[in-house]
DSSP file (Angstrom, degrees, kcal/mol; ACC not computed):
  #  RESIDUE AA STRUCTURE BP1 BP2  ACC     N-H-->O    O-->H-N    N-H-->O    O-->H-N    TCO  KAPPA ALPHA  PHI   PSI    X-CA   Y-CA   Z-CA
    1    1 A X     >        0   0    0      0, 0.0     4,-1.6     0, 0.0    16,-0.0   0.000 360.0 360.0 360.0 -15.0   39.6    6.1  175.1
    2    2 A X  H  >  +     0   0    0      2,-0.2     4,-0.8     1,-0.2     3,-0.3   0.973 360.0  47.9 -82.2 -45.6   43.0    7.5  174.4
    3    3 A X  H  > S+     0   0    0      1,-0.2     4,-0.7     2,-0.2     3,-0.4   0.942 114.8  41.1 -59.7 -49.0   41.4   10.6  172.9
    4    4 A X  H  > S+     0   0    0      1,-0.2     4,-2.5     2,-0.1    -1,-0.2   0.639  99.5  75.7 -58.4 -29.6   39.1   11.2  175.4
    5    5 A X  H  X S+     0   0    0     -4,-1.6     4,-2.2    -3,-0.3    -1,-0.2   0.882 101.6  43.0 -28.4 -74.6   41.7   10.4  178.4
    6    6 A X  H  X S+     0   0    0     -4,-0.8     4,-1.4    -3,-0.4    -1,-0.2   0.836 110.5  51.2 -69.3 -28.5   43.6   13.8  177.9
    7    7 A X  H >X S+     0   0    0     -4,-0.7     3,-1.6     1,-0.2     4,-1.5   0.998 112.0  47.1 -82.9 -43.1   40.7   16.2  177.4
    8    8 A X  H 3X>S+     0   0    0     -4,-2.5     4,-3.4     1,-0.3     5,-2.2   0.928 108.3  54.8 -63.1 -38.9   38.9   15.0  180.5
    9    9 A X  H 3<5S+     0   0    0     -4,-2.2    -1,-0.3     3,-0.2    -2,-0.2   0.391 109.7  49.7 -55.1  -1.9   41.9   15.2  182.6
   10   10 A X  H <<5S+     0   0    0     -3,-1.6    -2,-0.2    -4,-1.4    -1,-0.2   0.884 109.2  44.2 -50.9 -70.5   42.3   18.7  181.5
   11   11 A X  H  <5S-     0   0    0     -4,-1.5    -3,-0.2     1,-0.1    -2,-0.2   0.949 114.6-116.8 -74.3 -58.3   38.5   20.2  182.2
   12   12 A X  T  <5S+     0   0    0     -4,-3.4     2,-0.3    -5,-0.3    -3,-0.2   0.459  70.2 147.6 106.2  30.1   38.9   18.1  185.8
   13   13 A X      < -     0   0    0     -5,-2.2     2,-0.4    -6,-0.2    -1,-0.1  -0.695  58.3-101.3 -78.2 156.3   36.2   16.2  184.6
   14   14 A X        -     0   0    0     -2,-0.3     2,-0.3    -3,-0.0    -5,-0.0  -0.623  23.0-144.3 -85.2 152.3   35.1   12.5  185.0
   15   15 A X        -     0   0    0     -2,-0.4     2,-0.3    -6,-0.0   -10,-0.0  -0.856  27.7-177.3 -87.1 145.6   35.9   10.1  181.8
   16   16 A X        -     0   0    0     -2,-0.3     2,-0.3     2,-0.0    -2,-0.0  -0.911  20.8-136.0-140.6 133.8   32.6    7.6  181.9
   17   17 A X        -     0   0    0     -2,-0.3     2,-0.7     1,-0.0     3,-0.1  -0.599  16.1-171.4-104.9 123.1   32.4    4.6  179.2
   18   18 A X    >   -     0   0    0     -2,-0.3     3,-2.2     1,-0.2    -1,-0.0  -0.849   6.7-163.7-123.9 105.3   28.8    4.3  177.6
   19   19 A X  G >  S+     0   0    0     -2,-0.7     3,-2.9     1,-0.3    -1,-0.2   0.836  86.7  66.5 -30.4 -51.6   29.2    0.7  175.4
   20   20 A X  G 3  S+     0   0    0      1,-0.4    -1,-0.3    49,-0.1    53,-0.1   0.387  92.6  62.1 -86.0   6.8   26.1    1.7  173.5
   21   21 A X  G <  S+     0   0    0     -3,-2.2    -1,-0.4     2,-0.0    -2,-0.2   0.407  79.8 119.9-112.5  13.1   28.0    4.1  172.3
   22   22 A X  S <  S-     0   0    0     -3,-2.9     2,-0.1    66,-0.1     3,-0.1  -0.110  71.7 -92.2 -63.2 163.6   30.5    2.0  170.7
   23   23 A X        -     0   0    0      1,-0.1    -1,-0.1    68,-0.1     2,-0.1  -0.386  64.2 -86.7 -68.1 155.4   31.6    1.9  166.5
   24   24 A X        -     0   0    0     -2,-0.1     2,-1.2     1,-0.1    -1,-0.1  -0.389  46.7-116.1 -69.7 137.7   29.4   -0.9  164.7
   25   25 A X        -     0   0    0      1,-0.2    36,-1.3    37,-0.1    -1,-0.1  -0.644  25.9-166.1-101.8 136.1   31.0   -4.1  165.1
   26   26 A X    >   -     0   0    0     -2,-1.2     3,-1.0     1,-0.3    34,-0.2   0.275  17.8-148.9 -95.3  26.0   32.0   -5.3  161.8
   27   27 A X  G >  S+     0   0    0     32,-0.3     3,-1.6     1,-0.2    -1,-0.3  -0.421  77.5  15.0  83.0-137.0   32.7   -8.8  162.8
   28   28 A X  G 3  S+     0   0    0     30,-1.4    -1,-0.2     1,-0.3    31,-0.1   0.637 137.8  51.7 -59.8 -14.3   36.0  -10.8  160.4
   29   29 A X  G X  S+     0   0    0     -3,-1.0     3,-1.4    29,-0.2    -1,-0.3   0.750  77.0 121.9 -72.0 -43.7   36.4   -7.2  159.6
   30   30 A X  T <  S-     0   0    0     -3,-1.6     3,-0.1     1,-0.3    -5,-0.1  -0.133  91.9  -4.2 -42.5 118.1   36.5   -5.5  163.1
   31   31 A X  T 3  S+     0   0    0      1,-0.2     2,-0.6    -2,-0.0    -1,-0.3   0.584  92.7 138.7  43.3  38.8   40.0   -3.6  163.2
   32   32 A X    <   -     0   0    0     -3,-1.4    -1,-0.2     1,-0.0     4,-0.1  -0.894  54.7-122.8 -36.0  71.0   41.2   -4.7  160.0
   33   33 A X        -     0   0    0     -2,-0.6     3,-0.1     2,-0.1    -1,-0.0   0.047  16.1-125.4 -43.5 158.2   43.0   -1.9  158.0
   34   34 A X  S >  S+     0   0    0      1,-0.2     3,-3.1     2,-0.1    -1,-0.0   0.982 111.8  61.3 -60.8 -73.9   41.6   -1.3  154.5
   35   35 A X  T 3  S+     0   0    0      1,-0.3    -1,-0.2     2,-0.0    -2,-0.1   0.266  96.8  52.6 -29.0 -26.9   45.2   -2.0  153.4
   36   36 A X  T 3  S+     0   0    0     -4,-0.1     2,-0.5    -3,-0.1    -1,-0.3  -0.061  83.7 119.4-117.1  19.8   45.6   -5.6  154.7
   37   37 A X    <   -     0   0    0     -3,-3.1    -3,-0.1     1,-0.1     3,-0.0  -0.723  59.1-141.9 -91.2 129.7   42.4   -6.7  152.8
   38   38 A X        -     0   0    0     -2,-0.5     4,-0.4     1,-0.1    -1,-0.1   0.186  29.5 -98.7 -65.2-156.1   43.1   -9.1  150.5
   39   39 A X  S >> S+     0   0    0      2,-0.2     4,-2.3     1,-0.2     3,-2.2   0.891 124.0  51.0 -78.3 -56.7   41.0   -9.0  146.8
   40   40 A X  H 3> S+     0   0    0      1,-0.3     4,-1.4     2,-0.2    -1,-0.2   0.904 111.4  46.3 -54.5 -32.4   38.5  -11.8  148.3
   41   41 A X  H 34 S+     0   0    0      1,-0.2     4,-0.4     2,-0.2    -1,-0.3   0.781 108.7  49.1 -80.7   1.4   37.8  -10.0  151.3
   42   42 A X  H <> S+     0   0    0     -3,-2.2     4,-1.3    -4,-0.4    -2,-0.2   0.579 104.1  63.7-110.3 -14.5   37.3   -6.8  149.8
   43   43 A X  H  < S+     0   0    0     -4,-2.3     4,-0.3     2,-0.1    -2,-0.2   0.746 111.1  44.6 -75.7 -28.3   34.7   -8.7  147.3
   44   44 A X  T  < S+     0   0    0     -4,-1.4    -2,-0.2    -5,-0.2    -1,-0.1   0.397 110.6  49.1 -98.8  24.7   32.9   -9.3  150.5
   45   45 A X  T >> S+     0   0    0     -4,-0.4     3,-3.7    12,-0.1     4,-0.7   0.674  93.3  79.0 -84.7 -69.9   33.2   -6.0  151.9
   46   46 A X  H 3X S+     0   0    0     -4,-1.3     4,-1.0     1,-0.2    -2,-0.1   0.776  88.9  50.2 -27.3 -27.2   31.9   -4.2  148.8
   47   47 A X  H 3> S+     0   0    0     -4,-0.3     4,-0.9     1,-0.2    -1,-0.2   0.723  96.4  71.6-102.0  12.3   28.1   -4.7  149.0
   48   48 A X  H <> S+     0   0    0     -3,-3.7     4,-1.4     1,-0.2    -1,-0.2   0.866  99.2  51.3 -71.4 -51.9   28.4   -3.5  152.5
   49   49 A X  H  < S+     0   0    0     -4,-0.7    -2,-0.2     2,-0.2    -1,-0.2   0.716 115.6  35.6 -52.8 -33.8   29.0   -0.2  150.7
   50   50 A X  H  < S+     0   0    0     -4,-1.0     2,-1.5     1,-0.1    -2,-0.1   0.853 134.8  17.9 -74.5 -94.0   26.0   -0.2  148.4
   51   51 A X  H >X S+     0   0    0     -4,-0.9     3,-2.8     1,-0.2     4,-1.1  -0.182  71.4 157.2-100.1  37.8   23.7   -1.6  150.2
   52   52 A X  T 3< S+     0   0    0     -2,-1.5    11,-0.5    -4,-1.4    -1,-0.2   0.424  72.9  61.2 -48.6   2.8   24.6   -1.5  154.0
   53   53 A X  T 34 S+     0   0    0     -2,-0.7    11,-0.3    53,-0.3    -1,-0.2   0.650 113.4  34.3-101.3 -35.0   21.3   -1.8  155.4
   54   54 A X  T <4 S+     0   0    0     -3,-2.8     2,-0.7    52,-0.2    -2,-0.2   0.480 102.7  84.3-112.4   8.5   20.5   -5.4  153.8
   55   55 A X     <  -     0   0    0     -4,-1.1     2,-0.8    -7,-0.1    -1,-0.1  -0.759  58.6-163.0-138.2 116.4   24.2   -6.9  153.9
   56   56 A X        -     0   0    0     -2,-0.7     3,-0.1    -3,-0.1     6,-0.1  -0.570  15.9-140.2 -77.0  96.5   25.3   -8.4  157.0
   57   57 A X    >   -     0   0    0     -2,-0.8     3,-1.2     4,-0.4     2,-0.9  -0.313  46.5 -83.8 -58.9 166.8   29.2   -8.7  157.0
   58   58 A X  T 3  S+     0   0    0      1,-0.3   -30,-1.4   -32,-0.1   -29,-0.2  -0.431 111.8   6.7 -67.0 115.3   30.1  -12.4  158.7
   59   59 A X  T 3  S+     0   0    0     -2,-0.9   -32,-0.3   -32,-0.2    -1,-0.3   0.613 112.7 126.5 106.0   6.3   30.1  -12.3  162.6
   60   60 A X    <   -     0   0    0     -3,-1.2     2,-0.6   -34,-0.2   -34,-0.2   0.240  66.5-102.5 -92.6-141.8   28.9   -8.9  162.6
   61   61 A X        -     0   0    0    -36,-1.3     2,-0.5    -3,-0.0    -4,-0.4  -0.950  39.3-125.1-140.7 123.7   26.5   -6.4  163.7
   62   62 A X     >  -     0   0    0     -2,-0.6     4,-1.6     1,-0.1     5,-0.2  -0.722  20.9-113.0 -94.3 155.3   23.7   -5.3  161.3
   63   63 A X  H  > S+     0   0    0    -11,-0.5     4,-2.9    -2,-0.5    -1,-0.1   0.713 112.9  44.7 -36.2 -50.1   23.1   -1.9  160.4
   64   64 A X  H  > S+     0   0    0    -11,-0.3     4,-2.6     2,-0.2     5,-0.3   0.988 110.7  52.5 -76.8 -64.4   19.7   -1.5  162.1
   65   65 A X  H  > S+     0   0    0      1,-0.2     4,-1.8     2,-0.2    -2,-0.2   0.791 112.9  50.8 -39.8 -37.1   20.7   -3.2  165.4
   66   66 A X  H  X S+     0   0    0     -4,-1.6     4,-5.6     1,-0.2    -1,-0.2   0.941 114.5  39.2 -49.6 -51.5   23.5   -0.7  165.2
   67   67 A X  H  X S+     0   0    0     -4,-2.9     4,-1.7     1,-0.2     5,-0.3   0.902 114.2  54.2 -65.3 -16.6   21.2    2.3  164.7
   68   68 A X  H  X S+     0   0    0     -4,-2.6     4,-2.3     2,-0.2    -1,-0.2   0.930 109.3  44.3 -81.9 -18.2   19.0    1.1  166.9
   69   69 A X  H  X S+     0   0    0     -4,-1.8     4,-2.8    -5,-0.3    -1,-0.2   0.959 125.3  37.4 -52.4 -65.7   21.8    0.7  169.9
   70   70 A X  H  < S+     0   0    0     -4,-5.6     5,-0.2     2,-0.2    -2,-0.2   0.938 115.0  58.6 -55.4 -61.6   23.2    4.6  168.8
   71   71 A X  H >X S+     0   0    0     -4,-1.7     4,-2.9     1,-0.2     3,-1.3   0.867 111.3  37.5 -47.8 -94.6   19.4    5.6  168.2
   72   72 A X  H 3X S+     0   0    0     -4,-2.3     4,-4.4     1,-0.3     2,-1.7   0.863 120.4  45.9 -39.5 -57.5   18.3    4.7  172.0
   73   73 A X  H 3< S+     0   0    0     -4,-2.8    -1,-0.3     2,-0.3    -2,-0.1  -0.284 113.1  48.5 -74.2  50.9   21.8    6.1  173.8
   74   74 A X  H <> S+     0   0    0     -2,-1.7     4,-2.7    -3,-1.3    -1,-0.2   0.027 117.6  41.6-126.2 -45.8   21.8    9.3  171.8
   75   75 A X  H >X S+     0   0    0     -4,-2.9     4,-1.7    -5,-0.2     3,-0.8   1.000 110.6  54.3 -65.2 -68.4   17.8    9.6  172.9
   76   76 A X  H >X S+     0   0    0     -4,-4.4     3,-3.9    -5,-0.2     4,-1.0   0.893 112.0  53.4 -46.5 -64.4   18.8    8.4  176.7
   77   77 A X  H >> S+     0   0    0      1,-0.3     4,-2.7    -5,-0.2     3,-1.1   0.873 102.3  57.2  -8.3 -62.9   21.6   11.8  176.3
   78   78 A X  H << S+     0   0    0     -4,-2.7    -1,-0.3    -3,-0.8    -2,-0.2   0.752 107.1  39.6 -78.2   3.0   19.2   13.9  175.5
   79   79 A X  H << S+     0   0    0     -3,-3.9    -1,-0.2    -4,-1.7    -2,-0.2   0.646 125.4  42.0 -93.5  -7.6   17.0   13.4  178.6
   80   80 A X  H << S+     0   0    0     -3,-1.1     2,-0.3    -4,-1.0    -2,-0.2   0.822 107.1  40.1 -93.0 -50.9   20.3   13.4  180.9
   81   81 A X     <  +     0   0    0     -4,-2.7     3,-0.2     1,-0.1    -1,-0.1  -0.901  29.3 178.7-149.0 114.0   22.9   16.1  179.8
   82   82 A X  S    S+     0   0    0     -2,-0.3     2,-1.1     1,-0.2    44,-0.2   0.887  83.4  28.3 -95.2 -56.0   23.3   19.0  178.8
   83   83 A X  S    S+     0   0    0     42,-0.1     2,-0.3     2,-0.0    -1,-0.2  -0.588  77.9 144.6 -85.1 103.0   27.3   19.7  178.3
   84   84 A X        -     0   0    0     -2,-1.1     2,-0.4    -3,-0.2    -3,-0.0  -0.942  44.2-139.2-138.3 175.1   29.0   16.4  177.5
   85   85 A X        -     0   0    0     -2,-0.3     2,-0.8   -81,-0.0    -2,-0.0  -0.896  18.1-163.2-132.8 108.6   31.7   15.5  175.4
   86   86 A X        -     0   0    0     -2,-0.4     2,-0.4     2,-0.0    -2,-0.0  -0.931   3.9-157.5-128.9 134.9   31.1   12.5  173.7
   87   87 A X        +     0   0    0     -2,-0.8     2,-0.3     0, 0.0    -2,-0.0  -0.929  38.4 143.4-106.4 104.7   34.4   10.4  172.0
   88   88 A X        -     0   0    0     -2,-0.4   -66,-0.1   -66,-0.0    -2,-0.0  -0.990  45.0-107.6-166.2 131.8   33.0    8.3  169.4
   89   89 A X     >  -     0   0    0     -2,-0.3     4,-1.5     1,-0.1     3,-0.4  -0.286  42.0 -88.2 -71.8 171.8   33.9    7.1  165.9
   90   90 A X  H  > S+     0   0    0      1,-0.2     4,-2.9     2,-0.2     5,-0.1   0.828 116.3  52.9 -30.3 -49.4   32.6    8.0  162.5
   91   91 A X  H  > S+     0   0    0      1,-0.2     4,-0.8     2,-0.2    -1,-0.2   0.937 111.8  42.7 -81.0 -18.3   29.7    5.5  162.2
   92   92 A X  H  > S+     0   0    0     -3,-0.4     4,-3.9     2,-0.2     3,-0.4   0.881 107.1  60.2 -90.3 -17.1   27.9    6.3  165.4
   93   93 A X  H  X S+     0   0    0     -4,-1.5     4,-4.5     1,-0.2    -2,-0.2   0.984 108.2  56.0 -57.0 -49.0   28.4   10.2  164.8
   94   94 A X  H  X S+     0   0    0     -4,-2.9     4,-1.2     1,-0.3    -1,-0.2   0.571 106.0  40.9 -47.6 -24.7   26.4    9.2  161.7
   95   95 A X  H  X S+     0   0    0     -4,-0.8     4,-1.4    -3,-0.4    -1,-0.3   0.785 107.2  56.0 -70.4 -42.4   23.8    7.9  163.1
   96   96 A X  H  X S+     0   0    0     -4,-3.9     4,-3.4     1,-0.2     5,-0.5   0.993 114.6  56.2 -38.6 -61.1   23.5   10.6  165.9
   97   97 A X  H >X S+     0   0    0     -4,-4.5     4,-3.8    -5,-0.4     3,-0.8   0.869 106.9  44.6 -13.7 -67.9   23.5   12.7  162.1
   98   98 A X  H 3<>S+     0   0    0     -4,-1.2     5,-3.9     1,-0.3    -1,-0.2   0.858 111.7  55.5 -47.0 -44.9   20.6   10.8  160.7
   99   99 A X  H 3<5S+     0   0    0     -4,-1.4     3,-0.4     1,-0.2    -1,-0.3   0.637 110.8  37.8 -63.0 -22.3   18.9   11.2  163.8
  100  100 A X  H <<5S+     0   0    0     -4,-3.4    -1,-0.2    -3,-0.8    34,-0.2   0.786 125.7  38.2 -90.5 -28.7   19.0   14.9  164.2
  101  101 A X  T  <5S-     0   0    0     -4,-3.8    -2,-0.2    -5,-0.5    -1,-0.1   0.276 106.9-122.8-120.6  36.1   18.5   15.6  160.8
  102  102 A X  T   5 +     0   0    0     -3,-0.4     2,-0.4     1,-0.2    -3,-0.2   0.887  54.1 152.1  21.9  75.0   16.1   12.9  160.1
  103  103 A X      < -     0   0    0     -5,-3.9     2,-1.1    -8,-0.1    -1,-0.2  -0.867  53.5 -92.0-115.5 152.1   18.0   11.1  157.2
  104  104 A X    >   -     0   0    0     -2,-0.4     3,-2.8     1,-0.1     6,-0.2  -0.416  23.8-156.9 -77.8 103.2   17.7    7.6  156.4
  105  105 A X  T 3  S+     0   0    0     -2,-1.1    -1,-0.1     1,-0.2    -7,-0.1   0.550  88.6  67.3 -45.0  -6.8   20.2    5.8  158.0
  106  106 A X  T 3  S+     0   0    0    -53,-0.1   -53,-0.3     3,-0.0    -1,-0.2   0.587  71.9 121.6 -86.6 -17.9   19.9    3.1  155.3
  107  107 A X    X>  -     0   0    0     -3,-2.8     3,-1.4     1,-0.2     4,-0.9  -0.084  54.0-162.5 -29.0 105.0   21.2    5.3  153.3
  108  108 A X  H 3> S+     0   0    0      1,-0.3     4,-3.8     2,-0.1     5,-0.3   0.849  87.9  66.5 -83.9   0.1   24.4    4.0  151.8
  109  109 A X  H 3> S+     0   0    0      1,-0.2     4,-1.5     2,-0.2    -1,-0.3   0.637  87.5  59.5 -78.4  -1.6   25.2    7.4  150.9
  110  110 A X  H <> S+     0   0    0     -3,-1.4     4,-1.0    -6,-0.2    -1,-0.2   0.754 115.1  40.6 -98.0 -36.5   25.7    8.9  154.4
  111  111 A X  H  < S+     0   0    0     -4,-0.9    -2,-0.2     2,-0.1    -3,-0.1   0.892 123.2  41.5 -80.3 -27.9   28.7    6.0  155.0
  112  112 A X  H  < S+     0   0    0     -4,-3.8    -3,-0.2   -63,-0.1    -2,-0.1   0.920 130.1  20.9 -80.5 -47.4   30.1    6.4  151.4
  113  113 A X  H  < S+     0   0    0     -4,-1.5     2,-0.7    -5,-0.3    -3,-0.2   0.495  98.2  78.0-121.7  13.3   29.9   10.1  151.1
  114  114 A X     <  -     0   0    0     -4,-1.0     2,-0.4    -5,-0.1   -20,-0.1  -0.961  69.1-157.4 -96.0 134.8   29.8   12.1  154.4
  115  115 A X        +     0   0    0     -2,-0.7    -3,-0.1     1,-0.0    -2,-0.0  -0.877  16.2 179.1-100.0 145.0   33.7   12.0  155.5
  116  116 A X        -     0   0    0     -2,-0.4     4,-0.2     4,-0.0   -26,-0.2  -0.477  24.6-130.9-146.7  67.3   34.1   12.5  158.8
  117  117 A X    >   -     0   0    0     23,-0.1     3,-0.8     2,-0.1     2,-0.2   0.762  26.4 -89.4  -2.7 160.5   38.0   12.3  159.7
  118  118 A X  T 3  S+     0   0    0      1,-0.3    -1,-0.1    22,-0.1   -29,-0.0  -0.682 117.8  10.9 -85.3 150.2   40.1   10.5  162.2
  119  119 A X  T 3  S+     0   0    0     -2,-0.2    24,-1.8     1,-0.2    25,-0.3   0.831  98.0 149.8  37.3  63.0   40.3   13.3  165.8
  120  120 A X    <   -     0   0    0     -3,-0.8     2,-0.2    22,-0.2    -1,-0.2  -0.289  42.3-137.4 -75.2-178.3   37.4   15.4  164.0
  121  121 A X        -     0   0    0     -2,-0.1    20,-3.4    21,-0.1     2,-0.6  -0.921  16.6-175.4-141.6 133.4   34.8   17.4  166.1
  122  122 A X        -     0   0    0     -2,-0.2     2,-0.5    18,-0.2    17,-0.3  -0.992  19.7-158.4-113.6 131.8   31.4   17.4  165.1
  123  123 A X  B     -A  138   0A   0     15,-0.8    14,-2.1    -2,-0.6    15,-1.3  -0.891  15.1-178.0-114.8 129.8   29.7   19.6  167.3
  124  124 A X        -     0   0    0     -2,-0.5     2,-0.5    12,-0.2    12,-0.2  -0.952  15.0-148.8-144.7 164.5   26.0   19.9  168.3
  125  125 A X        +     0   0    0     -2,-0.4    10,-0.9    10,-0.1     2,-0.2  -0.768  26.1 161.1-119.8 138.4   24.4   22.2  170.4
  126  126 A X        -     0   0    0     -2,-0.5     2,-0.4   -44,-0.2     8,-0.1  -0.786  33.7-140.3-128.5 169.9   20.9   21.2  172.8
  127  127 A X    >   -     0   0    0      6,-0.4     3,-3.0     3,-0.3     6,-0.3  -0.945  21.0-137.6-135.5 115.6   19.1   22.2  175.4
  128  128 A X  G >  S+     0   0    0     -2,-0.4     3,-0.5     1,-0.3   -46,-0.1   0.486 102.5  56.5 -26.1 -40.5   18.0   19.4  177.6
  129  129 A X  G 3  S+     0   0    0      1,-0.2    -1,-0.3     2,-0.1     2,-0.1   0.541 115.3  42.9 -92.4  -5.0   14.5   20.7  178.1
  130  130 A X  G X   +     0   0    0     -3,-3.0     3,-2.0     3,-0.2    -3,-0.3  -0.457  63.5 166.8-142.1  77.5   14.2   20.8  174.4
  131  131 A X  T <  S+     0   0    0     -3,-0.5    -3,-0.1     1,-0.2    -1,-0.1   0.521  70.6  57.1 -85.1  16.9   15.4   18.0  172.9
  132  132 A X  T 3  S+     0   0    0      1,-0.1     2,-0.4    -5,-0.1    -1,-0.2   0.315  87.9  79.9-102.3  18.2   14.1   18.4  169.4
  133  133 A X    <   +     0   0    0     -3,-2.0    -6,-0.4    -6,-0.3     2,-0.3  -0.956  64.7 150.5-115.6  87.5   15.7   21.8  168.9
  134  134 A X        -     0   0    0     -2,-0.4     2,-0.3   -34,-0.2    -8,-0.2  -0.729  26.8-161.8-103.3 148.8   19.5   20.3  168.1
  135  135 A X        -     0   0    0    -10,-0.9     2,-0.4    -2,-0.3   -10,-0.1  -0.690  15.8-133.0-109.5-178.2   21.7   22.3  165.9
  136  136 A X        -     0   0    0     -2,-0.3   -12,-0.2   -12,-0.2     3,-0.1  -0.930  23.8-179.4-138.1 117.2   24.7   21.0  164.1
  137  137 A X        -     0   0    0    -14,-2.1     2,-0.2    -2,-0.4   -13,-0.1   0.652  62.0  -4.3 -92.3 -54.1   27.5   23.3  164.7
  138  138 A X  B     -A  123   0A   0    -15,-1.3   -15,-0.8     3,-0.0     2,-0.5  -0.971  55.6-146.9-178.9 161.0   30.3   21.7  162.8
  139  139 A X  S    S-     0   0    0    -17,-0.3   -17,-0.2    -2,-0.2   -23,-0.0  -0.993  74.9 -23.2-130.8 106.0   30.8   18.7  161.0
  140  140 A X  S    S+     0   0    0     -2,-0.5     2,-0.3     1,-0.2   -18,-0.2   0.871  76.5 166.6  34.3  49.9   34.3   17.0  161.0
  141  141 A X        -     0   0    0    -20,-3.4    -1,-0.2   -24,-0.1     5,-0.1  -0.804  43.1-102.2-100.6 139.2   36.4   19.9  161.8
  142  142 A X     >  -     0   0    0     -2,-0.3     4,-0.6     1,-0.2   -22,-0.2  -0.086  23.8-121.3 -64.9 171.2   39.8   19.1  162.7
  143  143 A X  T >4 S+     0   0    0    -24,-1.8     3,-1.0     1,-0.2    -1,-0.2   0.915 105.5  56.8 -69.0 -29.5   40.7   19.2  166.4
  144  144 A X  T 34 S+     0   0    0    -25,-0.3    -1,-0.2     1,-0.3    -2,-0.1   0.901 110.2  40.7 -49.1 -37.4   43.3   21.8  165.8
  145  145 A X  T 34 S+     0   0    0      2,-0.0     2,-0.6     1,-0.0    -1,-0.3   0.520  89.3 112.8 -97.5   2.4   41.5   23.9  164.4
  146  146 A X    <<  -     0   0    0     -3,-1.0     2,-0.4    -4,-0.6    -1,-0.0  -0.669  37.1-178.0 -62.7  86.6   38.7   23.6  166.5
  147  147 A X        -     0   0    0     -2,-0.6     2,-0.3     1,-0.0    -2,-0.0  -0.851  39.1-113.8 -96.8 141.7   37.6   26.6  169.1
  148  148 A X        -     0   0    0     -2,-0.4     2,-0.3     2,-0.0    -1,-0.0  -0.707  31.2-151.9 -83.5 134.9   34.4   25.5  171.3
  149  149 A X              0   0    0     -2,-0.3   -12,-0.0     1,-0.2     0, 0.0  -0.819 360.0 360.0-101.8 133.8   31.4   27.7  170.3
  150  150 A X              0   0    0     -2,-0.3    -1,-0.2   -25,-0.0    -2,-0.0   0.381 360.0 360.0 -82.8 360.0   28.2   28.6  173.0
């Protein structure tokens, strides 16, 4: 919300909080730095990384409930909105991903090897009345460098 905070009070817009649009919750994990895992937790982190679709960190959220959460609110978007601004972390931008460019979201390669940076923009562009004509625009670009494109 702190990123999103400034840019709506700029455009004189309203800020509106959509849950389903939350980061995956990873449970004993959830806002942990990488940095402050010990060796044993990071022996049960790894097989979240190969195989994320069939390993459930403890107390967490599985991979399909996630996509299916992002899945449904990215579909509810496209029947609502045309210009919106959506403030979101890495793992649901990935999923939006899969979905637009029909990739398997089990894929462990889409968390391992798409980076998608802290205050990116991924940009994509729709038309409301046709929401199976998406484009993808841009793909982590920082916000500095970032011009918005019709």
């Amino acid at each position: 919300m702190s990123l999103a905070s400034p840019f709506t009070e700029q455009a004189g817009i309203e800020l509106n909080i959509e849950p389903a649009f939350a980061e995956m919750n990873f449970g004993d994990f959830d806002g942990v730095p990488f940095d402050r895992l010990s060796k044993e937790e990071w022996q049960t982190l790894e097989p979240f990384w190969t195989t994320p679709a069939t390993c459930q960190l403890p107390n967490a959220e599985t991979l399909e409930d996630f996509h299916l959460r992002v899945s449904r609110a990215w579909h509810r978007l496209l029947q609502t909105h045309q210009h919106t601004l959506l403030v979101c972390h890495g793992g649901v931008i990935r999923q939006i991903l899969a979905d637009v460019l029909d990739l398997d979201w089990r894929n462990p390669k889409l968390y391992a090897a798409l980076a998608i940076g802290n205050a990116t923009v991924t940009q994509l562009q729709f038309d409301s009345r046709y929401p199976s004509m998406i484009s993808v625009k841009v793909i982590g670009q920082p916000i500095a460098s970032f011009a918005l494109m019709d």
